[in-house]
N, C-alpha and C positions, 0 to 999 in steps of 0.2 A: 510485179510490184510486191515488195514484203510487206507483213503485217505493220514491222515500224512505220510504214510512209502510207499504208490505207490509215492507218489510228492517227498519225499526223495531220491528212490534210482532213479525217472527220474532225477532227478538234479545231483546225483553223476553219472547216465552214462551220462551224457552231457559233465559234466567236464572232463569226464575218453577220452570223443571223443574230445573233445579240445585240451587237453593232446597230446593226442596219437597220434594224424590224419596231425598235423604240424610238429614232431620226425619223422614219418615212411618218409612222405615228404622231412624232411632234409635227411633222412639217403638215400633216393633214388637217392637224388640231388646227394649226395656224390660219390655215386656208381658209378651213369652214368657221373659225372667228372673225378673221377679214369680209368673208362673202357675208357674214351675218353682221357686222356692222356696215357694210354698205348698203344692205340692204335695208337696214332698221328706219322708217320714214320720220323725217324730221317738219313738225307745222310749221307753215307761215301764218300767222296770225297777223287780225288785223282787225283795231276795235272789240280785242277781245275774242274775236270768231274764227274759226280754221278755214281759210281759203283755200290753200292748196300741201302736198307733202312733198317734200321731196327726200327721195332716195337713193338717187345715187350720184355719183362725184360728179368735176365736169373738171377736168386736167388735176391742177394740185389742190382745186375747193374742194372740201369735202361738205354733204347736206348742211352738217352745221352751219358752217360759215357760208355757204349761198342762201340757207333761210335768212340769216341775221341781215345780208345785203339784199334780198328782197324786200324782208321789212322796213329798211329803211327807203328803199326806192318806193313805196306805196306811202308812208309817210311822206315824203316830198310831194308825192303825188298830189295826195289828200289838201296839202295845205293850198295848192294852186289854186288854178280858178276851173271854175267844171265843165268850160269848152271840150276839154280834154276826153268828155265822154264818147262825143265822136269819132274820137281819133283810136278809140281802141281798135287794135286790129292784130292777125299773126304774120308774120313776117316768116316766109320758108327760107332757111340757109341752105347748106351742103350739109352738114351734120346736126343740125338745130329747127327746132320752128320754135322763133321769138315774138312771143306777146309783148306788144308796144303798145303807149299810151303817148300818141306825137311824137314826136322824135325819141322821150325818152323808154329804155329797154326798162321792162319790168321782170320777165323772167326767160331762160332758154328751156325748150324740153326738150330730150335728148331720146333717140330709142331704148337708153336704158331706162331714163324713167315711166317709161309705160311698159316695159317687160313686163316688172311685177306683178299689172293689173291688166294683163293679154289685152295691151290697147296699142296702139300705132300711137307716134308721138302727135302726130296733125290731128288725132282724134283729141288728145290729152289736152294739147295747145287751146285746140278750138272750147273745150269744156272750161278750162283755165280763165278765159277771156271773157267768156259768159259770167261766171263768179264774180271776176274784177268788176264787168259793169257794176255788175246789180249792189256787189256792194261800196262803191265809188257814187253808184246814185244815189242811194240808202245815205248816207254819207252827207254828199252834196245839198238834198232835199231838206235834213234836218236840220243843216245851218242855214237855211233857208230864213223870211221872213217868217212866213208859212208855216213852216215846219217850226218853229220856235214856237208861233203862238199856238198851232195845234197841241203838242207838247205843253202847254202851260196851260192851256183849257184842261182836257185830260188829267193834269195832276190836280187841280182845281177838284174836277170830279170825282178822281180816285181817293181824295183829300174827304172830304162829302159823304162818299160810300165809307172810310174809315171811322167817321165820327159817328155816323148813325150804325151801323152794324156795331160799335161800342155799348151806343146805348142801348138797342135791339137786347143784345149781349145780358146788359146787366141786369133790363129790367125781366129776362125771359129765366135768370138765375137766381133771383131772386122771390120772384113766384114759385119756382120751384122749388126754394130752400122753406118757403113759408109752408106750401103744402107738405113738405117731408115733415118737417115739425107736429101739424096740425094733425098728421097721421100715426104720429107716436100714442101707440098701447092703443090704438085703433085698427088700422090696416098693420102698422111695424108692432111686432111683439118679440118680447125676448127669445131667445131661444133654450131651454131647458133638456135634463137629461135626468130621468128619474129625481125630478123634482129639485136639481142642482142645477141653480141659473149657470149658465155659460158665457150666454152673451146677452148685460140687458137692453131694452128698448132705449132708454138714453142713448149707451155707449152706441147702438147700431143707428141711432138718430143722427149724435153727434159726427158717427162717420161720413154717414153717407153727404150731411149738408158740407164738411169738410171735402167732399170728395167732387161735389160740383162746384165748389170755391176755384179749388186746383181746376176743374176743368174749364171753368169762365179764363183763366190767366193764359191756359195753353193757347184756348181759343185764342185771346186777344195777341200773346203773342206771334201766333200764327197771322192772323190779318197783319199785324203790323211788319212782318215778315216777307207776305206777298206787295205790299202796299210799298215799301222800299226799292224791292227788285222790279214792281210795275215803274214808278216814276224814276228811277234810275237808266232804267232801257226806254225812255221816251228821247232824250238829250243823245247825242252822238258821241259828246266828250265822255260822258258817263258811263257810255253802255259799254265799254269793259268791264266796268266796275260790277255792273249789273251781270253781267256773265260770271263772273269770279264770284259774284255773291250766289249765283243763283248754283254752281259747282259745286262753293263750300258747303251750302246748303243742302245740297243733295247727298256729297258726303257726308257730313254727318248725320242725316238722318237715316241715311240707308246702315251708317255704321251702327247708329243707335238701335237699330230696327233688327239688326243681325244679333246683334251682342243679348236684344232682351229678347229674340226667339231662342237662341243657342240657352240664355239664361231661366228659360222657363222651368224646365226641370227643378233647375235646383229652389227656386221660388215656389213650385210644388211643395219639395221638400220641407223647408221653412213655414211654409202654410202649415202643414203638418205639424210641425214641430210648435208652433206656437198654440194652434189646436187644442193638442195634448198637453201641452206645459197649464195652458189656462183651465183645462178641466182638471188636472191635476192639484192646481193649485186652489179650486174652486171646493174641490172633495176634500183637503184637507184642511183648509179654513174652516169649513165647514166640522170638520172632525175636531177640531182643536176650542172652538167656540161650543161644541155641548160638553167638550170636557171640565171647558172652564166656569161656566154657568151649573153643573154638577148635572145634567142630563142623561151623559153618560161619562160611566165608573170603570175604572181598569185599577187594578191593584197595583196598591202600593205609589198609584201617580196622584200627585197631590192639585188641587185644581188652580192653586199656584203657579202650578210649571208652564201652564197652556198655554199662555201669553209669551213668554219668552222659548215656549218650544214651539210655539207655533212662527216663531221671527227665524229661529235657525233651521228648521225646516223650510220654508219659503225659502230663503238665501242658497241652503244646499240644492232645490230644487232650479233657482236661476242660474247657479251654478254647472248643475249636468245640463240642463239643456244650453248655456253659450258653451260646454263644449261640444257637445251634440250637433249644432248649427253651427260650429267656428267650418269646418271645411266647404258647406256650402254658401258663406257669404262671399261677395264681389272682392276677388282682390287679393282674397288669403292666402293663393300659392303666391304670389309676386312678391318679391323681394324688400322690397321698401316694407309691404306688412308683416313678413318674417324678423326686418330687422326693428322695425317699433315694439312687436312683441317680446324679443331678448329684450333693447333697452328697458323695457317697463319693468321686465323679469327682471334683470339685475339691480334694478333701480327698489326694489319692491325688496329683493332682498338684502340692499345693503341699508337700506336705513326704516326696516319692519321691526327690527328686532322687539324693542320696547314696547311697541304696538302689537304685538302678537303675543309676546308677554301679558298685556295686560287682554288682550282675549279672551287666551284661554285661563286667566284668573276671574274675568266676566261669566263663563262657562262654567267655572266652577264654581263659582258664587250664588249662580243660577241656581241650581239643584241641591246647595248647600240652605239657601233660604235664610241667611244671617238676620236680615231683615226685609220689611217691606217699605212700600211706598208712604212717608208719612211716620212711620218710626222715630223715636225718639231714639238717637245713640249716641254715644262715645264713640269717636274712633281716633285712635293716639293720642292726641290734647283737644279736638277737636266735636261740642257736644251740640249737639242741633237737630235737626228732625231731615229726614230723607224727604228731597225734591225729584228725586230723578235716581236713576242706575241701568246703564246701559251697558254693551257690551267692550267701552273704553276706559269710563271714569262713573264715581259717584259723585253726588252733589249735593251737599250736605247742608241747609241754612238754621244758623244759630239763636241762640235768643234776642241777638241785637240785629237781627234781621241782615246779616253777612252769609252772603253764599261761598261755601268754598268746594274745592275741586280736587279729590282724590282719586290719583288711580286706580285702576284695579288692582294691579300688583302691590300695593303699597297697604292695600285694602288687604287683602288674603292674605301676605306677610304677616301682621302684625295680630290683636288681637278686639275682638268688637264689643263693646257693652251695647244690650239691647234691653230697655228699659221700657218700651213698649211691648216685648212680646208676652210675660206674666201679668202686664196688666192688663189684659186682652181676656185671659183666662183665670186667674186665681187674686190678681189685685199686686198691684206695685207697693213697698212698703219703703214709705217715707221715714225716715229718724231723723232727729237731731236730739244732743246732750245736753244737758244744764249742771252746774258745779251749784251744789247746797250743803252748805255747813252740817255740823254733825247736830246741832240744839237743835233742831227742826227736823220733826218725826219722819221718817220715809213714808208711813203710811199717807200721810198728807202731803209729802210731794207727789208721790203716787197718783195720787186724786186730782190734783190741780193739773197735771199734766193730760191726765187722761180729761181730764175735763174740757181744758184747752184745745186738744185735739177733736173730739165730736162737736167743737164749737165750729170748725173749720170748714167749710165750703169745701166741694168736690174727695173729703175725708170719709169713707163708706162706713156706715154699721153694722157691717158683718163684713169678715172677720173685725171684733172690735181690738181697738187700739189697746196696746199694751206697753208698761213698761220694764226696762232694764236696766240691773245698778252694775254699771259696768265694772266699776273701779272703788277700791274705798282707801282714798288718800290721806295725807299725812292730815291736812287739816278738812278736807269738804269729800263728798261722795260723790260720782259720778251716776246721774241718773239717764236715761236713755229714751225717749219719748220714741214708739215704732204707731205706723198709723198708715192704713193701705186706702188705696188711691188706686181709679181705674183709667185717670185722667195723666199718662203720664206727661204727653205734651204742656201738661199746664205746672209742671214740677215748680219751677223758678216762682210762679203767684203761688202757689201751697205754702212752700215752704216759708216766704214773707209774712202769708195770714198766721201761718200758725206760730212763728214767733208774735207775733204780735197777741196772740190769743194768750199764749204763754205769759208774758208782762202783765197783760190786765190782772188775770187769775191769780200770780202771783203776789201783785200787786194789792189785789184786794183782800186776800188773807191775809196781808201782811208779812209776808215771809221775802225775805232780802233774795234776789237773785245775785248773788256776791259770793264767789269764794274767798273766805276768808283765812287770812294768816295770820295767825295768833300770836300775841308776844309777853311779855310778860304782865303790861297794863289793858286794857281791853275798857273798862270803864271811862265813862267823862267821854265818848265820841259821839260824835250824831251817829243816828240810824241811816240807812242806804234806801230806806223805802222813798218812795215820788214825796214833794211835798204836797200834794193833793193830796193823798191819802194818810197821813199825818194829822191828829187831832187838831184844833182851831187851838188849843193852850198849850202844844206840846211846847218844853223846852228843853234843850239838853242838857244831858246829865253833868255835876258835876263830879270831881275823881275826890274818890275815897281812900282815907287812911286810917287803915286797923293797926293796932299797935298789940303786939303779941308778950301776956305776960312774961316775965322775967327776960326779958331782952332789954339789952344795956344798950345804949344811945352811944 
């Protein structure tokens, strides 16, 4: 044999074992999937309960479908009359032993279906038939008369036991809410940590009586839980129901039972984390309230700030710990809460803009300190006293008792009159001008004005009011009445009294508050003074005519 035809027929048995070696494979896989679904047992059920299994074929039926034709031959059964209890019996074939109920065949068992469970089929049969009585009698007896009114006494009583274990219940939860109460800052005291409450006696009052509220409803739930699946399995028609209930039931609570041992850990966790969150936030409230009372001093921080740095500290604080505890809440890896978080996330950043805008204009305004709470300002056209200033809008109400609502941004834009912060400290100074002719001495408007002014309510005596001749016009002077006030909120009534103070004084010297425009005749006019202050015989003047020598007519 040459080398070509040994290399030859290795290559053809290689391919022959490639062939071959992945077929026997499939065909094995096949096999032991066939033997495993034959062998998979299929229940008969009946009223809800497993009578028998079966597993294996019986020509072209397969379990499936000879369960389904058992359960309805046990249903015919059932609905008959209950002679039939007698007549159970197993009938031996040649390849069968058939369990009968009278003439009619209720099931065949074969030596395969007792292979599975190393039992002979006359063993399996005869076990089979036992089952059927008892629950054909089970059956029979509860549609009985009997067995109806037994069943309806019984719920009666389970009825009975439900309403007084209620009231047991409420009234035994109750006492005990009263005692936890009665024992606040008695037996319950807060808990402290170097003299920083953590947790008070309220909050661990209010818990705990909350905590046997929830546990009264479990309870009640619970009985009224057992008290359904009790009177549902008394009735024969019911007690499926009653079995499916009592299944669900068990699922989930074994499910719940599993998921919150599995979940303990991370509930650890979270305990933690709230722990520390609330003592942290306890230590710096506490930091931030002797800053603001001036207790304690750190340079260069104004006692101002405490309040609003003590709000975005707290927030940054709620902030690291929900991300801190985002991985160990319920849910987080699952999909449905990954895709809530993007939506909120994109939803947040398409329409924050403006809102974070005016944020961080809140933030700046903060430590900028333009004004406070109660301030008298300007802001754009807009002049009224500060209600409010948060980290969105300020709130500004005016004389006429109108609230309005400025941004932040719109606020830090632009630019602010504060008309309470010098009156706070050195005195707000109020002006207003008066126009007086030039025959009327300055020194005497001087005086009347200044006079006018210490006449004025909420107008201070130190520094004393002064005046300024602004302007000296074609025909009258501009005079300038200045006069400090510590009261700026009260500007709009100031300034009222003090014209009016201005009138009288000038009124009463006499001196015309009129700027006048002179023309060429001046004489023959009335005077501008009140006519109260007008002599009791004044009468107006008449016009004169000087005739100037050697002037020709």
């Amino acid at each position: 044999m040459t080398y070509c035809q040994k290399l030859s027929r290795c290559l053809l048995g290689a391919l022959l074992a490639a062939i071959c070696v992945p077929m026997a494979s499939l065909t094995a896989q096949a096999v032991s999937e066939e033997a495993l679904a034959q062998s998979a047992a299929v229940a008969v059920r009946f009223r809800g309960e497993t009578l028998f299994e079966i597993s294996a074929p019986i020509g072209t039926l397969q379990p499936p479908e000879r369960a389904r034709a058992i359960e309805k031959r046990l249903s015919a059964i059932a609905a008959g009359s209950s002679d039939v209890l007698d007549a159970i019996a197993v009938v031996e074939r040649d390849h069968s032993s058939d369990v009968v109920a009278g003439e009619q065949l209720v099931l065949s068992v074969t030596d395969r279906d007792g292979a599975p469970l190393g039992r002979t089929r006359q063993q399996l049969a005869a076990d089979d038939a036992k089952r059927l009585e008892r629950a054909l009698r089970a059956e029979f007896s509860g549609r009985s008369l009997k067995g109806i009114s037994l069943a309806v006494v019984m719920t009666l009583f389970a009825t009975i036991a439900l309403v007084l274990a209620w009231l047991l219940l409420k009234r035994a939860i109750h006492r005990a809410v009263s005692e936890v109460r009665s024992s606040e800052n008695r037996r319950i005291r807060g808990i402290k940590v170097k003299g920083v409450e953590i947790i008070s006696a309220a909050r661990m009052t209010t818990t705990a009586t909350h905590s046997l509220t929830l546990l009264r409803w479990v309870l009640v739930a619970l009985a009224i839980v057992i008290y359904l699946e009790t009177v549902l399995a008394l009735f024969p028609w019911t007690r499926a129901a009653a079995i499916q209930f009592r299944a669900f039931m068990f699922t989930a609570l074994s499910t719940t039972a599993l998921a919150v041992v599995n979940y303990l850990p991370n509930i650890a966790y979270l305990a933690l984390i709230v722990i520390v969150l609330r003592f942290v936030l306890r230590v710096s409230g506490a930091l931030f309230d002797a800053l603001g009372r001036g207790s304690l001093r750190l340079g260069g921080f104004h006692t101002e700030w405490a309040a609003p740095s003590a709000r975005i500290v707290r927030f940054a604080i709620f902030v690291l710990g929900a991300m801190v505890a985002f991985p160990y809440l319920p849910g987080a890896d699952s999909p449905a809460f990954r895709g809530v978080s993007i939506f909120l996330g994109v939803l947040l950043s398409l329409g924050s803009s403006s809102a974070v805008s005016n944020v961080i204009a809140g933030l700046v305004m903060t430590y900028m300190m333009p004004f406070r709470l109660g301030d008298r300002v300007k802001i754009g056209d807009t002049i009224g006293d500060i209600v409010e200033a948060n980290m969105l809008v300020v709130r500004v109400r005016t004389i006429k008792n109108v609230e309005i609502t400025v941004p932040n941004a719109a606020v830090l834009g632009g630019h602010i009159l504060n008309y309470s912060a010098r009156a706070r400290e050195g005195g707000l100074i109020l002006h207003s001008t008066v126009t007086i002719g030039y025959d009327v001495p300055w020194r005497q408007v001087h005086e009347l004005l200044i006079a006018a002014a210490k006449t004025t309510t909420n107008i201070v005596a130190e520094p004393a009011p002064f005046v300024l001749q602004t302007s000296l016009d074609d025909f009258y002077v501009s005079y300038q009445i200045n006069a400090f006030t510590d009261q700026a909120n009260l500007m709009a009534v100031i300034y009222g009294e003090l014209h009016q103070h201005i009138q009288d004084a000038f009124a009463v010297a006499g001196v015309e508050i009129m700027s006048p425009h002179y023309r060429a005749v001046r004489d023959g006019n009335v005077v501008t003074l009140p006519s109260d202050q007008l002599p009791a015989d004044y009468m107006a003047p008449s016009f004169r005519i000087t005739t100037v020598p050697g002037a020709t007519t």
